[in-house]
C-alpha positions in Angstrom: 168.2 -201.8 -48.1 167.9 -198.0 -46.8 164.8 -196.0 -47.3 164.7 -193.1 -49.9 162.8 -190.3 -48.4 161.0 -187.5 -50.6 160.7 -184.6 -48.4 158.1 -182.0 -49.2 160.0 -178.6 -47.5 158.8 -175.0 -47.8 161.4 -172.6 -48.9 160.9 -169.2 -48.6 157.1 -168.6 -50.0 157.4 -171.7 -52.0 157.6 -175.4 -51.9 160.8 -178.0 -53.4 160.0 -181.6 -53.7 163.1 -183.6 -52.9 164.1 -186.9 -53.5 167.2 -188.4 -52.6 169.1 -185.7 -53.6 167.3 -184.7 -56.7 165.7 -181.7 -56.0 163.0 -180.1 -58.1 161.0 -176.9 -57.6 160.4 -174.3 -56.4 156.5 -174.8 -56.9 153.9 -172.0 -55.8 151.7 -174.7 -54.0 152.7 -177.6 -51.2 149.8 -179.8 -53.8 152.2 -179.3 -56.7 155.1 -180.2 -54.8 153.5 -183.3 -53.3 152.3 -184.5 -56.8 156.1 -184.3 -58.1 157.3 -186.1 -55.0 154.9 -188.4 -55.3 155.5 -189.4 -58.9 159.3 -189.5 -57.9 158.7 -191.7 -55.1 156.8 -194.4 -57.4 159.3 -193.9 -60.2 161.6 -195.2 -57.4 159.8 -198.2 -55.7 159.0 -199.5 -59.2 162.4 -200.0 -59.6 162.7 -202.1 -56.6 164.0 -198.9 -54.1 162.6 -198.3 -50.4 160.9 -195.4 -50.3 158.8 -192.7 -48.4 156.8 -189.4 -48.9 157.6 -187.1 -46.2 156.1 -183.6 -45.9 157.9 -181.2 -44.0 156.1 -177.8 -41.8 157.8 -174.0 -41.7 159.7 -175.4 -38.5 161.2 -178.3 -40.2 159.4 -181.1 -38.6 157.6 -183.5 -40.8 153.8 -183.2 -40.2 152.8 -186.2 -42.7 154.8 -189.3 -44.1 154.1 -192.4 -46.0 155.7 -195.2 -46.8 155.4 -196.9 -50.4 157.4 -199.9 -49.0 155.1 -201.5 -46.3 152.6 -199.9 -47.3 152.2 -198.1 -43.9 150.5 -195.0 -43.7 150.6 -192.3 -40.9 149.3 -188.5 -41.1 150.1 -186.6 -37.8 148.1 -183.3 -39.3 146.1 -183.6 -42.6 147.7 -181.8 -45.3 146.3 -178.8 -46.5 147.1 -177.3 -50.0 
């Protein structure tokens, strides 16, 4: 079974939560975003899907991810709000 990702991403001076390709936002605040993506992603492994919480930087490279399905976590930076 693939792995849904909901991506945390900046746009502009604000933040979109994306998962899959629903895409909700923009939010003023990366917490606010992360809180949406994070509800998303449980929505999503409750009903039996793969799924991960990545967070994205300005440059595009994800600086956090976690993964709801093997319960693996792994921060590269800590996020800040």
């Amino acid at each position: 079974m693939s792995c849904t990702v909901c991506t945390v991403l900046p746009v502009r001076n604000a933040w979109i939560a994306e998962c899959g390709r629903n895409r909700q936002g923009p939010y003023l605040s990366k917490g606010m975003a992360l809180r949406v993506a994070a509800v998303e992603a449980q929505a999503l492994r409750q009903r039996g899907n793969n799924v991960r919480i990545a967070v994205q930087d300005e440059s595009g490279d994800v600086s956090a991810e976690y993964c709801l399905c093997n319960r693996f976590k792994h921060a590269t930076r800590r996020l800040a709000n």
